[in-house]
N, C-alpha and C positions, 0 to 999 in steps of 0.2 A: 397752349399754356398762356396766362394772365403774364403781362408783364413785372418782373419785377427786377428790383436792381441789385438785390441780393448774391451776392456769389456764391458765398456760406449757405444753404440754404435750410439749414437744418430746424429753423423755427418753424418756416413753412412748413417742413415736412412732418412736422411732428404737430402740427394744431391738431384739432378732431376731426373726424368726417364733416361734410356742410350738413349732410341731415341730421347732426347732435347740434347745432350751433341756432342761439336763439333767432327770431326774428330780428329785423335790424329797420328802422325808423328813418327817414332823412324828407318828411313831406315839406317842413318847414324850408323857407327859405333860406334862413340862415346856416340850414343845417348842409346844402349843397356843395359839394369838395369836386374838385378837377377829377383825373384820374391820378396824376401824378403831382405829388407836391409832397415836401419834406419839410417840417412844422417845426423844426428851428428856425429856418428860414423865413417863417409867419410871425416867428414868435421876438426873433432878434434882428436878422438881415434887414427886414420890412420898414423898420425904424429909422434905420441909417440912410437905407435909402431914400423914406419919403423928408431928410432933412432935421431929423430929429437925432441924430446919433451920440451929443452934447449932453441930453436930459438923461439926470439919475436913472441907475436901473438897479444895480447893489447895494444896498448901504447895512454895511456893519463895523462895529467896534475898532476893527481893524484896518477895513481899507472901504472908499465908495466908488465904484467903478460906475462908469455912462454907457446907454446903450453904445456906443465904437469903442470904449475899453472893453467889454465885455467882450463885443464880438473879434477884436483883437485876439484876444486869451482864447477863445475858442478856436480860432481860426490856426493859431500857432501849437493847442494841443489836438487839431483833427492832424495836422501835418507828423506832429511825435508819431500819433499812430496808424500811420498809414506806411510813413518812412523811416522811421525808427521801431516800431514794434511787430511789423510785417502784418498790418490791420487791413481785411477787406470786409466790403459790406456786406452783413448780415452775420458777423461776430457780434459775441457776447461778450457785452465789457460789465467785470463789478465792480459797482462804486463807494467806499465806505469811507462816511467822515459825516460828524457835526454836521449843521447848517453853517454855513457858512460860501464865498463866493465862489473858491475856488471849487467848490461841490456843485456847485450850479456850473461853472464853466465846462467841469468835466461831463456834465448832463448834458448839455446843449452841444457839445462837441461830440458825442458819441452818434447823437442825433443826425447833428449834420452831416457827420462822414457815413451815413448808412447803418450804423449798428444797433445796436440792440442794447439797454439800460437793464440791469441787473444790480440797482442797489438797496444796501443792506443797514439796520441800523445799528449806530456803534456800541450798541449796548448789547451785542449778539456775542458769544462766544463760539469755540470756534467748531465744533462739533455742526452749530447751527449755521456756522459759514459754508461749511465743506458741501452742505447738504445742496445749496442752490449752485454752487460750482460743479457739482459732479453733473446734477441734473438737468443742466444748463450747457454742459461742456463747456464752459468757460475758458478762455484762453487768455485773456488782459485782466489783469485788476490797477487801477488807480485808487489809493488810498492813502490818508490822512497817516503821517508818520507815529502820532502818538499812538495810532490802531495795530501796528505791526506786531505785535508779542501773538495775539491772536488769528492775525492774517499769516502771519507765519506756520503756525500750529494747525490752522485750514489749507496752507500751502501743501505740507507735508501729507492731506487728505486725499489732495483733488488731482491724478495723473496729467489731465487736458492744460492745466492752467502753466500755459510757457512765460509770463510776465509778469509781475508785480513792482510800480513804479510809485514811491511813495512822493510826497509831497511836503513840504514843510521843515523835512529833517536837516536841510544843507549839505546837504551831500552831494557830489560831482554828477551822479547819476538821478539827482532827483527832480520831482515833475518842474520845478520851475527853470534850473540849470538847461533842458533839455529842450523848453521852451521859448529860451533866452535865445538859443539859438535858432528858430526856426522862423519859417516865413509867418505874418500875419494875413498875408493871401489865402483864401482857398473855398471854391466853390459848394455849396452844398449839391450830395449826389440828389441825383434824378430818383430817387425814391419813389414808390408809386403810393398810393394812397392807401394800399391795403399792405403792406409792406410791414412788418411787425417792427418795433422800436421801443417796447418795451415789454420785459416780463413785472409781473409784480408776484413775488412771493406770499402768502399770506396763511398764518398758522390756522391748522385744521382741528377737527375735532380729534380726530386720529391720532394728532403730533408730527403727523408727515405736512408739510407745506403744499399747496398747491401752487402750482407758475399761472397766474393768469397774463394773457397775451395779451396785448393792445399795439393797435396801429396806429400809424402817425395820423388818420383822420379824426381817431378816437381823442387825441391830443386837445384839437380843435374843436371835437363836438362840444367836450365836458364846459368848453370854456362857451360856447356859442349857445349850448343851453342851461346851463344854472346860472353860468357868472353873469352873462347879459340879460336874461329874461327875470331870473329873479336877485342877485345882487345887485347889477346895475354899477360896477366903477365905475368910474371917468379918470382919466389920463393923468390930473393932479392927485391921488391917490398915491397913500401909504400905507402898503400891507402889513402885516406883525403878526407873531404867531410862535406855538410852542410844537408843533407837532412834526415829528423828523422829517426829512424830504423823503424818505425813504416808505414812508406811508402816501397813499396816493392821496390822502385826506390833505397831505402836507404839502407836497408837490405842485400839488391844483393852487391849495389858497395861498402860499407862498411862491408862487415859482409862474406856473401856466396862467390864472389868471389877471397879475398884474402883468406880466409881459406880453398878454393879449391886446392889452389896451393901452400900452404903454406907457403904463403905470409903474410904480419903483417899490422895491420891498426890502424892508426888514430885517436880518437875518443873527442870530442869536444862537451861538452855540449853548449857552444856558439860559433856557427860559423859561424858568419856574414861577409861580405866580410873582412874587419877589422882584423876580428881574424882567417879566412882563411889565409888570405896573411901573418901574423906571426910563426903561425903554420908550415905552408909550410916551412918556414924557418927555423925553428927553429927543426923540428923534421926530415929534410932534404925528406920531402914525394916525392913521383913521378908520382902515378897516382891521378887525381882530381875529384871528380865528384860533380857537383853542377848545379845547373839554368842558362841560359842565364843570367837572371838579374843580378845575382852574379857576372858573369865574365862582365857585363857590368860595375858593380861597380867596380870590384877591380882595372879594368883599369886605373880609375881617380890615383891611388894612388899605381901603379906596381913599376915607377921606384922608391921608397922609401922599394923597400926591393929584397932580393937578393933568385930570385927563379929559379936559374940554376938545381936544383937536378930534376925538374918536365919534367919530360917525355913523358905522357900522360893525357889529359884532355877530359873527360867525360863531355859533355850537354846533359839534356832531362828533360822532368818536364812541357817545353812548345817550343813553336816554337824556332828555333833559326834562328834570322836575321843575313843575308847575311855579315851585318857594322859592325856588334858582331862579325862574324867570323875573317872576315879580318882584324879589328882591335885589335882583339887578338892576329892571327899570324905574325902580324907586331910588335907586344909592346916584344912577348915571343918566336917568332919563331917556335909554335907547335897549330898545328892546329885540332879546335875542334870538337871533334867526336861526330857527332849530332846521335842521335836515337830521337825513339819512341816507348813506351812500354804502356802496362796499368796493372791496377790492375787484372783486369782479367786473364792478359794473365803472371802474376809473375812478366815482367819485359820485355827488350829490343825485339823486335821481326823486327825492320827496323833499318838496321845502315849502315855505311862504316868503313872497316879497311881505315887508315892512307893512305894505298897508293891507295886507290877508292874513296876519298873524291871528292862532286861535293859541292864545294860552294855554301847555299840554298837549297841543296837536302838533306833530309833524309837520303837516301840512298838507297838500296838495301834487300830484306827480308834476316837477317841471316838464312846463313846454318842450314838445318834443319825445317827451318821455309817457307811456301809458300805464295804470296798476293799477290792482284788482287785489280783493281777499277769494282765497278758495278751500275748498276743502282737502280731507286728504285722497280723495281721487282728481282732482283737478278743478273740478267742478266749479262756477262761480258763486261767492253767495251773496245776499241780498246784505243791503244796507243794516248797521245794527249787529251783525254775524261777526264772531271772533275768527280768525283761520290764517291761512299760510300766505305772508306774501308774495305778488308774480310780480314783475314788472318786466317790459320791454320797451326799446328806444335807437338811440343811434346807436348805443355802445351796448357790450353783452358782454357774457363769459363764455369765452374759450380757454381751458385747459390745457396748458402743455402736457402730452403725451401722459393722459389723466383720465382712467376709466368712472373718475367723478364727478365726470362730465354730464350724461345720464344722470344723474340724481339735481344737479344744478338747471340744468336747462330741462322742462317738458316742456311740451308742444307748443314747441315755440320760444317757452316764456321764462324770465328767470326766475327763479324762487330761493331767495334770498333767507332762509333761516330763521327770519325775523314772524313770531305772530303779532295781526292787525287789527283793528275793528278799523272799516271805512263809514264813514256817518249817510246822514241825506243830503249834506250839503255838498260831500267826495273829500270829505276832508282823514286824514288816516292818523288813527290814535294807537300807538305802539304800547304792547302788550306785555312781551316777552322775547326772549329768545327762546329758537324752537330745536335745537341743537346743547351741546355741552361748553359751548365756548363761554368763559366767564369774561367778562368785560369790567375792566377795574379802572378806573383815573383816566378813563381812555384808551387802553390799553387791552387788546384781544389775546388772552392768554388761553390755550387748550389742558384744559386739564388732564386729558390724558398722558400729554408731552411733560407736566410735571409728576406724574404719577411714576411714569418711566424712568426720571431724574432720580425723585427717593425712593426708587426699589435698589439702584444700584448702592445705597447705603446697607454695610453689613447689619443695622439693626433691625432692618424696617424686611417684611416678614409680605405683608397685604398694604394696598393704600388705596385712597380713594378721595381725589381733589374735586372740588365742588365750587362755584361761587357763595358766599354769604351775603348777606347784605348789609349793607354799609352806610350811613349815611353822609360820610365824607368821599368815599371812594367808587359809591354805586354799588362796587360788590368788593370783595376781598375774597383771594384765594385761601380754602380752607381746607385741610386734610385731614382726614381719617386715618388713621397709624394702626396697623396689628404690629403690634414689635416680635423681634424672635424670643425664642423660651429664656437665652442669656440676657438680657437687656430689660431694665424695668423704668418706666416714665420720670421724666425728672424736668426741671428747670432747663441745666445742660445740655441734656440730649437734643431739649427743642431746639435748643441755638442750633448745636451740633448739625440738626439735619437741615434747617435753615440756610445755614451757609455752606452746608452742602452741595443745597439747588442752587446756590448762587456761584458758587464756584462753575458750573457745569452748564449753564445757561442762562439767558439774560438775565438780572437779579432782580427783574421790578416782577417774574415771575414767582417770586419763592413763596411760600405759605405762609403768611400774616397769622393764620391760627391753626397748629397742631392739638387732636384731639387725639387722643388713646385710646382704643376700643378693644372688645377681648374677639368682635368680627364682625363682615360686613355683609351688608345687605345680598344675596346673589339671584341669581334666576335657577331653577331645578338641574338648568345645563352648566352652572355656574361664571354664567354673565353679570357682572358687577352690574347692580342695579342704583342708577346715580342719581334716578328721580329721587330717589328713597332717602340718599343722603341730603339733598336738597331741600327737601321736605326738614330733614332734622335741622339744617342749619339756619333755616328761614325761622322755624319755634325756639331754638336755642338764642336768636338774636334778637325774636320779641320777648322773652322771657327777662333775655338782660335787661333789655330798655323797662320792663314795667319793673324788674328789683332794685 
């Protein structure tokens, strides 16, 4: 047996066979990891000890902690849950709150003491809390007190979950009171390299979640191949950003890659374009990472604030338009670094440094990382060819205990959902999504999981959710309604069903446009056929724009 430091082992036990699991990448130098290493410890301890432990590492509205405040806090909640919550390594802790410091302390603490990150974003209700708790066996949750009415209501879901210690609320029992008391001492375990450390949840076409695994190497690779090969920090670096930590998009550009390099970030529990662009200002940041959509907003309202300190800006989350580009490095002079990453694969795996940008292109597979278009037998195609992208590298996807593992990984390779054209130069121009997931403001929303939301409405008969297109949002969720024989279309109703979906699931999912239909598209077996509604929703939003 591989060493590992896990006692719990039940992450292990549950990954996929190694012959479902993609190839795995490391020729690079930088990409080289011990056998044994536990990537808090790279990411925070490293600092203190090379004599830096004084320089910024947090900074938010509320408090700015230094690298040796931070590892303070961490060191004092690995101790909560090792001696106060009966924590061994290779438990699964979920984490829910805002951005903010103490979010990052409970990350890098769970880290250090050997466990496993399972966080969730606060915009999640609680049906969609229970769902990672159960699947995950979960036993600890730490969480932001303002979150409780719904982490309660997922408590009452999930058997395995013995703990919920909130934070913020003032309470005898809460995480700070808990940690007032405890040692700021404490080693990080002997973690081995391949040692699991985090799941990432991430919504499927189905509406069921998949758990993608990552290991504490994976931590380090994502940072030692995008951030260093093509961002390029350096140590006086200020991160800034809108995207939850609980997205690994968020995690990487907020969290992992400035603490790689010992660099300080940002952190914003609201950060809407609005309160981007004061921020920016105000706390003088320099690297940005956010959504197309975001940088299309803030445009409306750039020259009302003064964002000369910003150096580099980070897009991904969803396509980025060619108008977006250009009309950003005309307003700000710095032109935006578009990737593509997934949950699966941790984080960025297609980008361009700064001086390889093509306008509209993605880019190039980062250093480290290799990809290809293919067709739908696997096949490669030549330069110029539309098809399915693969990509393989240090990092992959493995599925928790997920027979959709098989369809993510062939031979070898990942294939990511996403269709490509790659040029003659190897540069990769994003086509589509090749899947049902609608991607809106950022945001990966399954329309099956909303489809399932408004059937348990007593009106709603057949449905059928779709992306549309959108020019402020990329797409907007659209649904098709068969109502029942009592119930007839109205103003009303729309709302009605609207906050319906939002009662019952995160609310940035609900359907922006209800359409009434007398039925819907199906296959002869009576498979809802969504290309079909896709089609109509693409014509029904060019028809607006030309009326």
């Amino acid at each position: 047996m591989a060493y590992t430091a896990h006692v719990d082992t039940f992450t292990r036990d549950n990954l996929p066979p190694q012959d479902q699991w993609p190839a795995f990448l490391f020729a690079r130098p930088e990409l080289q990891y011990p056998d044994r290493l536990n990537c808090a410890a790279a990411f925070l301890d490293r600092w203190v000890d090379e004599g830096r432990g004084d320089e910024p590492c947090l900074i938010s509205p509320a408090e700015t902690l230094t690298y040796r405040e931070l590892q303070a806090r961490v060191n004092r909640i690995c101790n909560v849950l090792v001696h106060r919550l009966g924590f061994v390594p290779g438990n699964r802790v979920l984490l829910r709150s805002a951005n903010n410091p103490m979010m990052v302390a409970a990350y890098m603490a769970v880290l250090k003491a050997g466990g496993v990150v399972v966080a969730t974003m606060p915009l999640l209700r609680a049906k969609e809390i229970a769902y990672p708790l159960n699947k995950a066996r979960i036993t600890i949750a730490l969480c932001d007190h303002r979150l409780a009415e719904d982490m309660e209501r997922a408590r009452a879901m999930a058997p395995d979950l013995q703990h919920v210690v909130y934070w913020g609320s003032g309470q005898s029992d809460s995480l700070e009171t808990l940690i007032a008391e405890a040692s700021p001492e404490f080693n990080a375990v002997e973690t081995a390299a391949d040692d699991v450390c985090l799941i990432g949840f991430t919504s499927g076409t189905t509406g069921e979640p998949k758990g993608t695994i990552h290991f504490h190497r994976d931590m380090l690779a994502v940072c030692d191949a995008y951030s260093r090969n093509v961002l390029k920090p350096q140590a006086s670096d200020r991160f800034i950003g809108s995207p939850p930590l609980a997205f690994t998009f968020g995690l990487g550009g907020l969290v992992l890659f400035p603490l790689r390099v010992g660099a300080s970030t940002i952190l914003l529990e609201k950060a809407g374009p609005d309160d981007l662009l004061m921020a920016i200002m105000q706390y003088e940041a320099t690297i940005c990472f956010t959504a197309p959509t975001a940088y299309r907003a803030m445009l409306t309202k750039i020259g009302d604030h003064k964002l000369s300190s910003l150096r580099k800006c980070v897009s991904a989350g969803e396509p980025l338009p060619k108008d977006t580009f250009e009309a950003w490095r005309n307003a700000t002079g710095i032109e935006l670094m578009d990737g593509i990453g997934a949950t699966e694969m941790l984080h960025i795996f297609i980008a361009a440094a700064e001086e390889e940008i093509r306008p509209g292109s993605t880019g190039k597979p980062v250093p480290g990382y290799e990809a290809k278009v293919i067709d739908d037998e696997g096949r490669s195609l030549p330069p110029g060819s539309i098809g399915r992208l693969a990509v393989r590298g240090p990092t992959g996807c493995r599925y928790l205990a997920d027979d959709r593992q098989r369809k993510y990984v062939q031979d070898g390779w990942n294939i990511t959902g996403d269709t490509y054209l790659m040029d003659e130069d190897g540069y990769f121009w994003y086509q589509a999504r090749s899947d049902d997931m609608i991607i809106s403001a950022g945001y990966n929303i399954a329309g099956p999981e909303v489809e399932a939301t408004l059937l348990t409405h007593p009106a709603v008969a057949e449905c059928g959710v779709v992306g549309a297109p959108d020019n402020g949002r990329g797409a907007v969720v659209k649904a098709y309604v068969v109502l029942r024989s009592d119930f007839v279309p109205s103003a009303d109703l729309t709302k009605a069903l609207q906050d319906h979906v939002k009662a019952e699931i995160a609310p940035y999912k609900y359907p922006r446009i209800i359409e009434y239909v007398e039925a819907l598209p199906r296959t002869q077996t009576g498979k809802l056929q969504r290309f079909q509604l896709r089609q109509m929703a693409a014509e029904q939003s060019q028809e607006a724009k030309v009326s």
